[in-house]
C-alpha atoms as a printed R data frame, in Angstrom:
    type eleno elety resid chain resno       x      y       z
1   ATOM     1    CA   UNK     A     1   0.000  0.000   0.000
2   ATOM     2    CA   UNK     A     2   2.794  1.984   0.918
3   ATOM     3    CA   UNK     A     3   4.617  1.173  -2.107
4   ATOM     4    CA   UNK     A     4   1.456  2.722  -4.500
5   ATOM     5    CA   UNK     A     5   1.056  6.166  -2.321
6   ATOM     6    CA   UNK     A     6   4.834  6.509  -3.106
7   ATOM     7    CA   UNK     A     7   4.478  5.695  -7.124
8   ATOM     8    CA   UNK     A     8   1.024  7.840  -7.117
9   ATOM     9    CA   UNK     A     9   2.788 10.888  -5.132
10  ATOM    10    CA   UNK     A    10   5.652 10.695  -7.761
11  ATOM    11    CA   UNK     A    11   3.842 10.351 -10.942
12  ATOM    12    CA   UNK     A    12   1.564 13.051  -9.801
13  ATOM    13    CA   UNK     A    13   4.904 15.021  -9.161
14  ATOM    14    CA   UNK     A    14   6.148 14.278 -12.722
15  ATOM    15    CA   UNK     A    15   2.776 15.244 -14.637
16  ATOM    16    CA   UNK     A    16   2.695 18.563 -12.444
17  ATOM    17    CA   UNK     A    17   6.696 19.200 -13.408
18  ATOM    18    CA   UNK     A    18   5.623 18.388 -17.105
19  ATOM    19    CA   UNK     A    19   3.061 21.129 -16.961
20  ATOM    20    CA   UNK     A    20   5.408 24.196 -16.352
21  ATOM    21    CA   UNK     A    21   8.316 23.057 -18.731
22  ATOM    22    CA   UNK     A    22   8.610 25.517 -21.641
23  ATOM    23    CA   UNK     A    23   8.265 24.125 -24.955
24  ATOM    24    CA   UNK     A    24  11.900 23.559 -26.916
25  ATOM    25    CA   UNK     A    25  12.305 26.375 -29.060
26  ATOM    26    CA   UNK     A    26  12.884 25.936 -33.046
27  ATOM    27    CA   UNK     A    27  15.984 27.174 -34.655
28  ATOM    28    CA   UNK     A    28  15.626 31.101 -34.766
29  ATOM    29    CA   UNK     A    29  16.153 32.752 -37.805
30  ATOM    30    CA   UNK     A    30  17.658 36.036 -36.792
31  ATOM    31    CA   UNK     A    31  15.568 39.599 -35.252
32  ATOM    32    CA   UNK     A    32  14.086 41.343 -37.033
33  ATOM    33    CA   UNK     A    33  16.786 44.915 -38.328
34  ATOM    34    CA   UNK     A    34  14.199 47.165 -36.631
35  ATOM    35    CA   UNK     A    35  14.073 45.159 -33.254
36  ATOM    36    CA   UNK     A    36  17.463 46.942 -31.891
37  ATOM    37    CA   UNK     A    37  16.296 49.724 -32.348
38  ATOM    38    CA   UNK     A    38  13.038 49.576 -30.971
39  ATOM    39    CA   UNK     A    39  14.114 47.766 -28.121
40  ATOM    40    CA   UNK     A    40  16.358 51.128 -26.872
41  ATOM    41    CA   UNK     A    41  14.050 53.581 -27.902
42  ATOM    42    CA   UNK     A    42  10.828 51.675 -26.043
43  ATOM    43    CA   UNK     A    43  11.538 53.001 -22.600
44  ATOM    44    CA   UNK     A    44  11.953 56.180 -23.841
45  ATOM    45    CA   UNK     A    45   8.306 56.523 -24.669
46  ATOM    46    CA   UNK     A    46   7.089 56.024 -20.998
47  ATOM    47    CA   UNK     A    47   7.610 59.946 -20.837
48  ATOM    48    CA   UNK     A    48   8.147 61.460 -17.164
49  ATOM    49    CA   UNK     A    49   4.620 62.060 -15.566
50  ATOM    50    CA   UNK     A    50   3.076 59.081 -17.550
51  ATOM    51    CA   UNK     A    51   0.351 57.955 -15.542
52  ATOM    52    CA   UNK     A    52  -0.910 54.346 -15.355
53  ATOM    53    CA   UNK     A    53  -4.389 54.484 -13.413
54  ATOM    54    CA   UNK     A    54  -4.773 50.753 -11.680
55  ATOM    55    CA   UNK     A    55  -8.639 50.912 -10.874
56  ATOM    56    CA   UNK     A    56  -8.563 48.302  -7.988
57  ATOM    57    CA   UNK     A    57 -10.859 47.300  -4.513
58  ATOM    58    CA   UNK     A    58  -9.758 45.774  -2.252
59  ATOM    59    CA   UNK     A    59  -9.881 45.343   1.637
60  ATOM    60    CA   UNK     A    60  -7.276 44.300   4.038
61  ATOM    61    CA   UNK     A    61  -7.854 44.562   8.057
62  ATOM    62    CA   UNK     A    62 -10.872 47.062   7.270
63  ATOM    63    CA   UNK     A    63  -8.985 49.200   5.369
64  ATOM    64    CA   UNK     A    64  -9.995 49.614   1.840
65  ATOM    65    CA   UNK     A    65  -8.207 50.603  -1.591
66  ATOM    66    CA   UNK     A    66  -9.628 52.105  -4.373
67  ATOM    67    CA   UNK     A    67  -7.776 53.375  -7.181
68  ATOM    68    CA   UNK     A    68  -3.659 53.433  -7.843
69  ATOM    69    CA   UNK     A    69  -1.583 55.441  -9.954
70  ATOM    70    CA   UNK     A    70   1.725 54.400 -10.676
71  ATOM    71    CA   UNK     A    71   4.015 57.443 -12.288
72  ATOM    72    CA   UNK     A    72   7.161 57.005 -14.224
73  ATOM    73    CA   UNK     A    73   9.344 59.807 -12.444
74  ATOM    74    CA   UNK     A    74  12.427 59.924 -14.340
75  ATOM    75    CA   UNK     A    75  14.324 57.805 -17.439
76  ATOM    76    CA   UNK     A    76  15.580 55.632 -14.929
77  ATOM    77    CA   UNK     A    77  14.426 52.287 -15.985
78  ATOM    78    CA   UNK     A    78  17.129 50.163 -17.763
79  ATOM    79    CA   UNK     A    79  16.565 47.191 -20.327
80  ATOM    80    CA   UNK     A    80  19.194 43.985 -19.798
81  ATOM    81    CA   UNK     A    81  21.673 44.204 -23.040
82  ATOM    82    CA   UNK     A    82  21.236 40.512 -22.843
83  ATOM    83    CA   UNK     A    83  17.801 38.826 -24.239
84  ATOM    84    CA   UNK     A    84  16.364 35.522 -25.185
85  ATOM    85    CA   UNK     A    85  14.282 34.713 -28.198
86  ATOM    86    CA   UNK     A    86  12.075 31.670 -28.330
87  ATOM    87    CA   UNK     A    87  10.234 30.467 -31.637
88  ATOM    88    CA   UNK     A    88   7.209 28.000 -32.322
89  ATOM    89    CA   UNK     A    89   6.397 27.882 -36.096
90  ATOM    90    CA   UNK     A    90   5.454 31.291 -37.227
91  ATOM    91    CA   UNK     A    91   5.538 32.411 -33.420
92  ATOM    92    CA   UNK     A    92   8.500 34.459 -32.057
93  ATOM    93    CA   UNK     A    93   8.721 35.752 -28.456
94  ATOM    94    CA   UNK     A    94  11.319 37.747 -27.288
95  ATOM    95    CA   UNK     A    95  11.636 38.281 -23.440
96  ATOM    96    CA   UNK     A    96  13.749 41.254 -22.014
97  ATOM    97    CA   UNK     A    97  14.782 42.603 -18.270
98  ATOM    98    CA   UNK     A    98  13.742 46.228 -17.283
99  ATOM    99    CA   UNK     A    99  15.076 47.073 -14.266
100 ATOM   100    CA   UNK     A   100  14.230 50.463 -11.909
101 ATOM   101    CA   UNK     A   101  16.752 52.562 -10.025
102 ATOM   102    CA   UNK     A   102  16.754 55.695  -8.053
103 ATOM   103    CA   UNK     A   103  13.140 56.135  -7.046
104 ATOM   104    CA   UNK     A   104  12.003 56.240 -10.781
105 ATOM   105    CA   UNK     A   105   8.309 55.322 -10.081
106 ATOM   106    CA   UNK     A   106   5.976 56.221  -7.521
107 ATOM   107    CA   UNK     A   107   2.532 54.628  -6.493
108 ATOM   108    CA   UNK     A   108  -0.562 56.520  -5.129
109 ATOM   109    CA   UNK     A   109  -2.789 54.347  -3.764
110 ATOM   110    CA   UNK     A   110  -5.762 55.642  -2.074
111 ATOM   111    CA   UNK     A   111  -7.484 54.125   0.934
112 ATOM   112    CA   UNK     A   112 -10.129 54.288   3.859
113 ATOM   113    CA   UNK     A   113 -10.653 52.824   6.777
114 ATOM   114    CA   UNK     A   114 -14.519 53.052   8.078
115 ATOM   115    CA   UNK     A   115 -14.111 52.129  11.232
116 ATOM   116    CA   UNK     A   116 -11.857 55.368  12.023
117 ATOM   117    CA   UNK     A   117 -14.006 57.704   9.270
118 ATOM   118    CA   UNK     A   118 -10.222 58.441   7.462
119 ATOM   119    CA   UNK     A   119  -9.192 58.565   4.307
120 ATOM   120    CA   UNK     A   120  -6.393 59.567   2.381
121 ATOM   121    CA   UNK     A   121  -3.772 58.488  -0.040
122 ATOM   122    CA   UNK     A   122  -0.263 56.722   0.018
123 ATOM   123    CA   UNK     A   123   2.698 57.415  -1.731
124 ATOM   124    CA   UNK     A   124   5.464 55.225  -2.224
125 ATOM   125    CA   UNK     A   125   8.261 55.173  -4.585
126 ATOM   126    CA   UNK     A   126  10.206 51.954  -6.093
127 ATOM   127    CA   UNK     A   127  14.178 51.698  -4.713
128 ATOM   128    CA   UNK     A   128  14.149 48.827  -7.195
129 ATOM   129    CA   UNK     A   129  11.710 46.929  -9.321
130 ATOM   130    CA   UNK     A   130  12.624 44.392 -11.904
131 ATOM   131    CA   UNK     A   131   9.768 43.235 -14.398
132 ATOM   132    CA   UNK     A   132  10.461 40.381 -17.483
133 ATOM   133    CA   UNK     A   133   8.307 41.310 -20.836
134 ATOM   134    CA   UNK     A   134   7.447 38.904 -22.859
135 ATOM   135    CA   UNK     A   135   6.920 40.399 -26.729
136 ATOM   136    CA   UNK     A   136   5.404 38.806 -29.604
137 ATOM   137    CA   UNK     A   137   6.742 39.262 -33.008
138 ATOM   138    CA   UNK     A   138   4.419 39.281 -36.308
139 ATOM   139    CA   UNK     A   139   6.334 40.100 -39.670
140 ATOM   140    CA   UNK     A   140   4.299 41.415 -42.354
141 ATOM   141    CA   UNK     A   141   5.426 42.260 -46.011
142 ATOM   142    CA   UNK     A   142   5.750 45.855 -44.704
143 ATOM   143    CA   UNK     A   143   6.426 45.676 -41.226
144 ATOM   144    CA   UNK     A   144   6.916 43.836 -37.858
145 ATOM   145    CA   UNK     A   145   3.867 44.298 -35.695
146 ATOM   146    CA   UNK     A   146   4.962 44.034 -31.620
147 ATOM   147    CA   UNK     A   147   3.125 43.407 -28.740
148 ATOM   148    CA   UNK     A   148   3.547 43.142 -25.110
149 ATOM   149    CA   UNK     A   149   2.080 39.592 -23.875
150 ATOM   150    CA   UNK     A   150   3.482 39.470 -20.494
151 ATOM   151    CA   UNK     A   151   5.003 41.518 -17.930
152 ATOM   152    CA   UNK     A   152   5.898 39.439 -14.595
153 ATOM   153    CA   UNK     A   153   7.522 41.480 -11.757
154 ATOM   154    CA   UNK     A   154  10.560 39.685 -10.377
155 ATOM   155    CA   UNK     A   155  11.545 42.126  -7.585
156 ATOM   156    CA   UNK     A   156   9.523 45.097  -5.501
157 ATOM   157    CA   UNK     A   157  11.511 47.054  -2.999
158 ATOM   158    CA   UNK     A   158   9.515 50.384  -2.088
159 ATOM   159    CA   UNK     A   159  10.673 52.794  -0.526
160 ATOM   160    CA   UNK     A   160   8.749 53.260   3.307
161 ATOM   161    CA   UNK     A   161   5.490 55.164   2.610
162 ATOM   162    CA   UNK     A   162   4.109 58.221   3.302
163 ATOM   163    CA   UNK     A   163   1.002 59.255   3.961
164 ATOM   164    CA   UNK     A   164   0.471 62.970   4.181
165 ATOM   165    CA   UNK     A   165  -1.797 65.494   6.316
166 ATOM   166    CA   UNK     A   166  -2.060 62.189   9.576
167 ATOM   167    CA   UNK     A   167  -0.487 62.398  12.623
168 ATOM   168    CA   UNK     A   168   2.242 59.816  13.198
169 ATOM   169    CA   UNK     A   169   0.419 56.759  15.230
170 ATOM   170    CA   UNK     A   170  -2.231 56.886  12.015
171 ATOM   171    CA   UNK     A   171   0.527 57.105   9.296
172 ATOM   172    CA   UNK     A   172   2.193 53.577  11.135
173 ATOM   173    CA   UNK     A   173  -1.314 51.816  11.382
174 ATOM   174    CA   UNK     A   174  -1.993 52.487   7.773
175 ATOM   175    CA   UNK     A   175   1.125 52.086   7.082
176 ATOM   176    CA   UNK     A   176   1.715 48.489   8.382
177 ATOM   177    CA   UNK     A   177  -1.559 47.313   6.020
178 ATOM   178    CA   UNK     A   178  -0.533 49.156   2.874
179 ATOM   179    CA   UNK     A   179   2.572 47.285   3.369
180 ATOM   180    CA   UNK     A   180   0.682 44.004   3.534
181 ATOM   181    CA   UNK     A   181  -1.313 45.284   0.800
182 ATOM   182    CA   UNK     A   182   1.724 45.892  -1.334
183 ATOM   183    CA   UNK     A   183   3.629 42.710  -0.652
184 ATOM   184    CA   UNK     A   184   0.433 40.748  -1.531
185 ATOM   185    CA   UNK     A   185  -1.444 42.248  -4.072
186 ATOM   186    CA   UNK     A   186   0.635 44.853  -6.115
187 ATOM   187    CA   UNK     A   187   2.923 41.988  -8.067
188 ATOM   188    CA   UNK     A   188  -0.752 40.433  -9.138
189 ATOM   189    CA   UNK     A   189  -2.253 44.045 -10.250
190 ATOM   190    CA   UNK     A   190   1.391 45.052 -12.061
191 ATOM   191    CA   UNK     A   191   1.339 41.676 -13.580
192 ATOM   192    CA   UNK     A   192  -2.516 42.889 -15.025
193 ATOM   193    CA   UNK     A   193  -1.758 46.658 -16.134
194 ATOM   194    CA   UNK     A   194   1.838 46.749 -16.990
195 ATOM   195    CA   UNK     A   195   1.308 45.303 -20.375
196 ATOM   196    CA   UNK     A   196  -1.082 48.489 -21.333
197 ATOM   197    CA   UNK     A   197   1.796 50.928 -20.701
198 ATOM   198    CA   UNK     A   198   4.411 48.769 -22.510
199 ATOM   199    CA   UNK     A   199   1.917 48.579 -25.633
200 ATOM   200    CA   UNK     A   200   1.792 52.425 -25.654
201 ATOM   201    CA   UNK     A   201   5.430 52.599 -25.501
202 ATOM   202    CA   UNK     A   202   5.750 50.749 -28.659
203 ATOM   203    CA   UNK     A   203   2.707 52.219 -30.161
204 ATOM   204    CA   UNK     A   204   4.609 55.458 -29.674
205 ATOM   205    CA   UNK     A   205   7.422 54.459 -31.057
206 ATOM   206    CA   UNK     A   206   6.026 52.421 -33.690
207 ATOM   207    CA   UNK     A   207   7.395 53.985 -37.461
C-alpha cells in the first residue's frame, strides 16, 4: 500500500513538473533589423509624468483601496543588453529585463478605513523593481507588428510610505496594512496593467 502512495505521489509530481516546462524552441532565424532599435528607444516613450491608473478594490484589516496610480518619475528604468528569443512555427517571443533605479516610479494608492471615518492616499516610490516582458513578433510584407504579452515582476523594494496630512500613530497603522497590501497584491495588479503601458510605448514608437 505503501509502495502505491509513493508511485502515485511521484507520478503526480512528474505530470505537475511536465506542466510548467517551456516548450523547446525551433531554430531562430535572426531579429528582425528594426528590433534593436526599438528595443532602446521603447523606454523612452514612458515619458516622465506618464500615468498608469490601476482601478482596484480591495480590503485588508478594514482598510480599503480604491484606485492606484503608478508614475514614471524619471528615465531611470534600464533594459538587460542581454535577451532571449524563443520560436514555435510562425511564433516568435522575445523576453527582455527592465530594471528600476533611483526612485524612478511612484505609487498613489488611495485608501479608507470606516471604522476610524479616514481617508487619504499613500505614496510610495520603487528603490528597485525588476519586471520580465514577454513580446510577440508578427512580420508582415511591410512591417513587424509588436506586442507586449506578459510583464511578470521579479523584484519590488519600495521605498517606506508616506502618507500625508495624519499624525504619526495613524501614518504607522496604515502604514503596516498598505505594506501588507503591497507585498500581496501589487505583483498580481502590475502583472494585469503593466502590459497596457508597454503597448503604448511601442505604439509610440512604432514607425
Amino acid at each position: 500500500m505503501l509502495k502505491k502512495s509513493v508511485l502515485a505521489a511521484a507520478l503526480s509530481f512528474l505530470a505537475l513538473a511536465s506542466a510548467h516546462v517551456t516548450p523547446e524552441p525551433e531554430d531562430c532565424p535572426e531579429l528582425p533589423a528594426d528590433w534593436t532599435k526599438r528595443r532602446d528607444n521603447m523606454l523612452a516613450h514612458l515619458p516622465e509624468g506618464y500615468n498608469l491608473d490601476i482601478g482596484i478594490i480591495a480590503v485588508l484589516n478594514q482598510v480599503e483601496f480604491g484606485n492606484a496610480t503608478l508614475t514614471n518619475m524619471s528615465q531611470n528604468l534600464e533594459l538587460d543588453s542581454a535577451f532571449s528569443t524563443f520560436c514555435y512555427g510562425d511564433k516568435r517571443l522575445i523576453v527582455i529585463g527592465i530594471r528600476c533605479r533611483h526612485e524612478c516610479l511612484r505609487l498613489t494608492l488611495s485608501w479608507s478605513h470606516a471604522g476610524l471615518g479616514l481617508s487619504g492616499e499613500a505614496v510610495s516610490s520603487f528603490r528597485e523593481l525588476e519586471l520580465q516582458a514577454e513580446v510577440a513578433v508578427t512580420e508582415t510584407e511591410d512591417r513587424n507588428v509588436y506586442d507586449v504579452i506578459k510583464v511578470t515582476p521579479r523584484n519590488l523594494k519600495p521605498r517606506a510610505l508616506q502618507i500625508p496630512g495624519f499624525s504619526w500613530w495613524v501614518t504607522y497603522a496604515i502604514g503596516v496594512i498598505v505594506d501588507l497590501f503591497l507585498n500581496r497584491a501589487l505583483p498580481e495588479l502590475l502583472g494585469k496593467n503593466l502590459p497596457a503601458a508597454f503597448r503604448h510605448a511601442i505604439e509610440q514608437s512604432s514607425p
